[in-house]
C-alpha positions in Angstrom: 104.5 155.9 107.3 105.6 152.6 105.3 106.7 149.9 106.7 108.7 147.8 104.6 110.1 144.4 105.0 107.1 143.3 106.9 104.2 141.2 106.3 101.1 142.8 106.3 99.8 141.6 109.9 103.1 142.7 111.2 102.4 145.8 109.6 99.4 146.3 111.4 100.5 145.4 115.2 103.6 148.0 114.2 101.1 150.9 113.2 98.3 150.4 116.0 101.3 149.8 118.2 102.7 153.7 116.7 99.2 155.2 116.9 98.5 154.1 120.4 101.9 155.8 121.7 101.3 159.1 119.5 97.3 159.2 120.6 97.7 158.5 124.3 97.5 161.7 126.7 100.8 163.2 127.0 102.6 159.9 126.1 104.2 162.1 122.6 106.1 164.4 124.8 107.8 161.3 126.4 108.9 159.2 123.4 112.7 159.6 122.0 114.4 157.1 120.4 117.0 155.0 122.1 118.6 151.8 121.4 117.2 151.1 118.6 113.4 151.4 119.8 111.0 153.6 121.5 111.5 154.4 125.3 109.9 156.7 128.1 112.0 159.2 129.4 112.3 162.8 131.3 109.8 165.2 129.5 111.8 167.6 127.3 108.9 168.6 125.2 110.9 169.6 122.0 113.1 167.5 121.6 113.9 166.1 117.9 112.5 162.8 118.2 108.5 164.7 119.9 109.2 167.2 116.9 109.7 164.6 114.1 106.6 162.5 116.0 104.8 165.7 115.5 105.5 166.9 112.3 104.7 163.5 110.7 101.2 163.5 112.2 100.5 167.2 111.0 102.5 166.7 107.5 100.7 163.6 106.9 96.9 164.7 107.8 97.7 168.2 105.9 98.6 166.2 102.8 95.9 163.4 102.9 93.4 166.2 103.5 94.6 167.8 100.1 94.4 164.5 98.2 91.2 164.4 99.0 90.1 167.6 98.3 91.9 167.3 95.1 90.0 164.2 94.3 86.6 165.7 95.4 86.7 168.9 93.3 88.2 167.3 90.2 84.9 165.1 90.5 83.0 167.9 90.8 84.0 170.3 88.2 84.0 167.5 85.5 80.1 166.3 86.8 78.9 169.9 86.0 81.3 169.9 82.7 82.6 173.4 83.7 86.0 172.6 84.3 88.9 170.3 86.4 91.4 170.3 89.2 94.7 170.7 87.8 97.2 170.5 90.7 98.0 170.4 94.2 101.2 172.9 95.4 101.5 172.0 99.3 98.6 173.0 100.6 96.8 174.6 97.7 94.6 173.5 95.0 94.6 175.0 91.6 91.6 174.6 89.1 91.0 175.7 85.8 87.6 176.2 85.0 85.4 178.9 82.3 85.3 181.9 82.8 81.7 182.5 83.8 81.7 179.3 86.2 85.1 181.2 88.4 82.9 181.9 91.0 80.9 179.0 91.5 84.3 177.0 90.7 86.2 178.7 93.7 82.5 177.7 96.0 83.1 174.0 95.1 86.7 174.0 96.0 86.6 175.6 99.2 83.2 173.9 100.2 85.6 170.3 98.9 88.5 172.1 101.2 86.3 172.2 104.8 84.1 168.9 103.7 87.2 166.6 104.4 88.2 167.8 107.4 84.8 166.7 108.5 84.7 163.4 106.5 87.9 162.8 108.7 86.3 164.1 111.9 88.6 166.9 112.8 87.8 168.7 116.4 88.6 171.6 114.5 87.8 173.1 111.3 89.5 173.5 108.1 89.6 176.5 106.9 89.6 177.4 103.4 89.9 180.2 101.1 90.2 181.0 97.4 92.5 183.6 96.1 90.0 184.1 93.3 90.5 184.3 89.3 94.0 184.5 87.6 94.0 185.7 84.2 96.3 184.1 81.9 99.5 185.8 80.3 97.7 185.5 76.5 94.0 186.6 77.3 
């Protein structure tokens, strides 16, 4: 979420403020927007506003957790000089390295993939797996 048009400790109070509606028990289910603002109101659990609530907490972890991943694996391959992380498509990860490093390359990336979910403390675990080698159109 950004927040713009605010100073930075008015930033803050709005996002603990957000985080403390969408963490407490049952509380997500409740909010809708009204009036300009936030406001309780008879559970209708899918409703747009507990959907869009929803999918921004789930769209915004899934992507942070591939950033980091990204960033992880790209450090990796290029500290064993066997290759580098090219792109991220959603919620995949493509690498490039030689071919007799493929397996171990496809190791680091899914062992990168489940890491963050712990570095972030997930309840659940990511899981992760590798569609193995692709062979170029040339070769």
């Amino acid at each position: 979420m950004i927040v713009i048009g605010k100073r930075t400790k008015d930033r803050k109070k709005s996002w603990t403020s957000a985080l403390e509606r969408l963490i407490s028990a049952n509380q997500l289910s409740h909010l809708s927007v009204a009036e300009g603002g936030l406001k309780n109101r008879k559970r209708q659990p899918w409703d747009s506003s507990y959907r869009q609530a929803w999918n921004a907490l789930v769209q915004g972890t899934g992507s942070d957790c591939t950033s980091r991943a990204f960033y992880l694996t790209d450090v990796a391959l290029r500290n064993r000089k066997i290759g580098r992380a090219l792109f991220t498509v959603h919620d995949e990860i493509l690498i490039e390295v030689k071919k007799e490093f493929a397996e171990e390359g496809e190791k680091i990336l899914i062992e990168n993939m489940k890491l963050v979910g712990k570095e972030i403390r997930l309840t659940v675990e990511l899981k992760a797996e590798g569609s193995g080698p692709m062979v170029r159109w040339e070769d």
